[in-house]
C-alpha angles and dihedrals in degrees: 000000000000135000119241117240131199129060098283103074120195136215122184141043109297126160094359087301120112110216118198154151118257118178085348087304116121107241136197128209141153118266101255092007150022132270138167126253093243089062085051094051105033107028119097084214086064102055097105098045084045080053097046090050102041078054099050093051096046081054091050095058089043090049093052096047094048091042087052084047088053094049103103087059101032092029094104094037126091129190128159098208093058103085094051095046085052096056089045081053096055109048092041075059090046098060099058079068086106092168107062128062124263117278093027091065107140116201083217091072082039086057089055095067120075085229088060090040087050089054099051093038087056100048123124107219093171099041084197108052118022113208071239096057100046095041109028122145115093116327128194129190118201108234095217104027099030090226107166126211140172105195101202102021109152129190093216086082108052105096095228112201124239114303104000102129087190152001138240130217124200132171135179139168110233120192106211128186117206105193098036093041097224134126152179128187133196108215123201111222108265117269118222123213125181125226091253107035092116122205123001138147125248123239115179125167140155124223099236134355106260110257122245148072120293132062133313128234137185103226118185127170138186121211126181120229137204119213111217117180090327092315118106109218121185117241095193113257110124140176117204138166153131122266116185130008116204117182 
């Protein structure tokens, strides 16, 4: 049994290696059995589990700065299981780097690959509700301004939970930089739908595309409301997802 040192603290099996947490410490063991650290560090037996670690941490930093990007659309919604689906994400990502060694694998040069992008691009980061699901119907993205649109979209389709009176739409570009770890995102101002307003069309567009390096993604959310005496107040069920990844 060892305690991990460095910032990026783990929980979980990994590698053949358990992390937790013991009396608030994080801890280290073997899977099935104890070791010390300097077998970890120092022993040839223990390069792939030295690899898998060096890679889940790298995942980890990458995780927590795309998870604070993503704050102005996941920001008022919790789930538990997130944290874990985005570091699956993200190491399923990892693995398309086909240049570097392993244990030294970046979900940046993973990014760079159609198969990483995909995989991004189809992730669920609300399981209940999908940003397809809420807003069906015929999308379009435009290529340069990143405008998004959906032409018959209807809200008499949209299954709205218990309670929620109407539904709001926002949508940003974020430029994200996976190997740097900085951001900056464009949001358009939200756009509010009650619950019997029938058939519209969507026209969501951002002023300008957010400056930097990285890559540049089209982000939109749905959110359902509750008005309560003229206030709108949020019950908790949430679509979000990326449509459209540009390098």
């Amino acid at each position: 049994m060892a305690k991990q040192q460095g910032i990026i603290k783990l929980a979980g099996t990994l590698g053949g290696l358990n992390f937790y947490y013991r009396n608030g410490k994080p801890m280290v063991r073997a899977a099935g059995g104890g070791f010390d650290g300097k077998k970890i560090k120092d022993s040839p037996k223990m390069v792939r589990v030295r690899e898998n670690a060096s890679e889940f941490g790298s995942c980890s930093k990458v995780k927590k700065a795309l998870r604070i990007a993503l704050h102005p659309f996941l920001g008022k919604h919790k789930d538990a299981t997130l944290h874990g689906r985005m570091m699956k994400l993200l190491q399923d990502i990892k693995t398309h780097d086909s240049v570097s060694a392993r244990g030294q694998r970046k979900v940046g040069i993973g990014m760079q690959t159609e198969a990483g992008k995909q995989l991004l691009r189809g992730f669920v980061f609300s399981p209940k509700y999908s940003l397809e699901q809420l807003l069906g119907a015929t999308e379009r993205l435009d290529a340069d301004t990143f405008a998004y649109a959906v032409d018959d979209f209807s809200v008499d389709r949209v299954r709205f939970p218990v309670g929620a009176t109407h539904l709001e739409i926002l949508y940003g570009a974020l430029r994200f930089d996976f190997d740097t770890l900085t951001h900056a995102v464009t949001l358009c101002p939200p756009l509010l739908i009650a619950r019997h307003a029938g058939e519209t069309s969507l026209d969501l567009s951002v002023a300008a595309l957010p400056d930097g390096g990285g890559m540049l993604m089209g982000v939109g959310c749905v959110r359902f409301l509750q008005e309560v005496n003229g206030v709108m107040v949020g019950i908790g069920d949430f679509g979000c997802g990326v449509v459209r990844i540009e390098s």
